[in-house]
C-alpha positions, 0 to 999 in steps of 0.5 A: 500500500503506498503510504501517505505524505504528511507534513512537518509538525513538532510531532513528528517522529524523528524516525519516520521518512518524510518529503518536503519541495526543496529549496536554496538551503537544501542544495548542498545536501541534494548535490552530494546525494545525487553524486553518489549516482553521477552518471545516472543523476545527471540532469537532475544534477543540473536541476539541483544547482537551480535550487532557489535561484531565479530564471527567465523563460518558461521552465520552472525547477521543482525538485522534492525530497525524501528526508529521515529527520534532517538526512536527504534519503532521494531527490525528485524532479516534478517540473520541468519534467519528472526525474528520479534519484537513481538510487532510490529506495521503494520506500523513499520513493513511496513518500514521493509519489504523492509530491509526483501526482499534482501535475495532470500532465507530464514527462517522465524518464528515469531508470526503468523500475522506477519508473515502473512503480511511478507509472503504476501510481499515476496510471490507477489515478487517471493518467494516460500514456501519449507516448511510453518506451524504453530507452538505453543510457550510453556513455564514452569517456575521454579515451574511448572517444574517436575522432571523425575528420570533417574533410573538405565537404563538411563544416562543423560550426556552433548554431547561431540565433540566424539558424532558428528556422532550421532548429525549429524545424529539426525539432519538430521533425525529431518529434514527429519521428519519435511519435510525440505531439507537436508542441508549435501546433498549440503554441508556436511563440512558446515552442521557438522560445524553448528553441531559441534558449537552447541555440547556445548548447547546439552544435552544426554539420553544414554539408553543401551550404545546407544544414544537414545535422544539430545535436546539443549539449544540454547539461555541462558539467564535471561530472559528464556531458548529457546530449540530446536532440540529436537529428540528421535531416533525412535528405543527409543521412548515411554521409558521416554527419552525425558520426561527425557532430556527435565526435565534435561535442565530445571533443568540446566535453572532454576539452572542457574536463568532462569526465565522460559524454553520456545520451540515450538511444531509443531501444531497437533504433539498429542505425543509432545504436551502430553510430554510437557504438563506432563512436565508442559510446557503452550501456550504462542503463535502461529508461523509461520515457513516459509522456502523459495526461 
């Protein structure tokens, strides 16, 4: 039976596991817990750092915690999108679950068993799956990465704000082929704001005066480089251009002292699963990605 979320009062017993929003002050606490699990911990790593600091745009951080008396016990993340602490226990996780069900929409990816019990939860309140699937966390660290050559037909260059249209257009492109709801259809200001924020993390492959490839590096960071968004226009595709992008972010992470590149690959894409593992990319994990209202 999943177990009730009470809040704080001067009776509770110092003994029994609680969950509480988190703010500036818990930070550091939610730092070194989620670097015991780096690697898997990523971007809510990134989320943490945002901890009651202001921001422009659209997105708004949340994150919760699982605490037993003052001890940080599993982070959590509602918005911008749900993320859950690797190392996760089903109690700590239970307590959460509450904190995980205010929202009547979201989008969940987190290890696969967590998301298992998450979903089961959510499912048996009324959600419904837009989109569910398994997904393979990969990883390549700085010795193991290869390095692709542009030769004299391809340019490799960071995005600038003149490229929007292209991005806007490989985003929903990327959308469509993975099944998803395009967001531009009910608000295209918003969805070119989202881009737009991003244009600074993406990384170009210019083949022929068109371009022919973006990928972003959308968390930088010590502890590992996260790169999503990755698309090849159908037109360019089999020429070596993601081989390409892909080496060229990964050049930047381990320049930068990143201690590896990580992304994840959906489960049966054959062609994605071959760049990678060329590009010395290895399985560290299984996701789950769950869109849902």
């Amino acid at each position: 039976m999943w177990k009730r979320v009470t809040s704080w009062s001067s009776s509770t017993e110092p003994d029994e596991l609680r969950a509480r929003r988190l703010d500036a002050r818990d930070r550091d606490a939610v730092l070194a817990r989620l670097r015991e699990h780096a690697r898997e911990n990523l971007l809510l790593l990134d989320l943490a750092e945002q901890l009651g600091r202001r921001h422009s745009g659209d997105a708004r951080t949340e994150l919760y915690g699982a605490l037993l008396a003052e001890r940080m016990c599993g982070v959590v993340s509602s918005r911008p999108s749900v993320l859950l602490d690797a190392g996760l226990s089903p109690e700590a996780l239970d307590v959460l679950l509450p904190s995980l069900a205010r929202d009547s929409t979201g989008l969940i990816k987190s290890a696969e068993a967590l998301v298992d019990r998450l979903w089961a939860y959510l499912e048996a309140r009324g959600r419904r799956a837009l989109l569910d699937r398994r997904e393979v966390a990969c990883a390549v660290g700085p010795s193991a990465a290869p390095v692709r050559d542009p030769g004299a037909a391809l340019t490799v260059r960071e995005a600038c704000a003149e490229d929007l249209p292209a991005l806007v257009h490989a985003a929903r492109a990327s959308l469509r082929e993975e099944g998803r709801p395009d967001p531009y259809e009910m608000d295209p200001d918003g969805f070119r704001r989202w881009v737009r924020g991003r244009v600074g993390r993406a990384v170009l492959v210019v083949c022929e005066g068109r371009i022919g490839f973006v990928g972003y590096a959308d968390v930088r960071r010590d502890e590992g480089w996260l790169l999503q968004g990755v698309y090849t226009w159908p037109e360019m595709r089999r020429r070596g251009l993601g081989a390409l992008g892909v080496s060229a972010l990964c050049r930047q992470a381990f320049a930068a002292g990143a201690d590896h590149v990580q992304l994840a690959v959906v489960e049966g894409n054959e062609p994605a699963e071959r760049l990678y593992e060329g590009l010395g990319f290895e399985p560290f994990a299984r996701l789950r990605t769950l869109l849902y209202s």
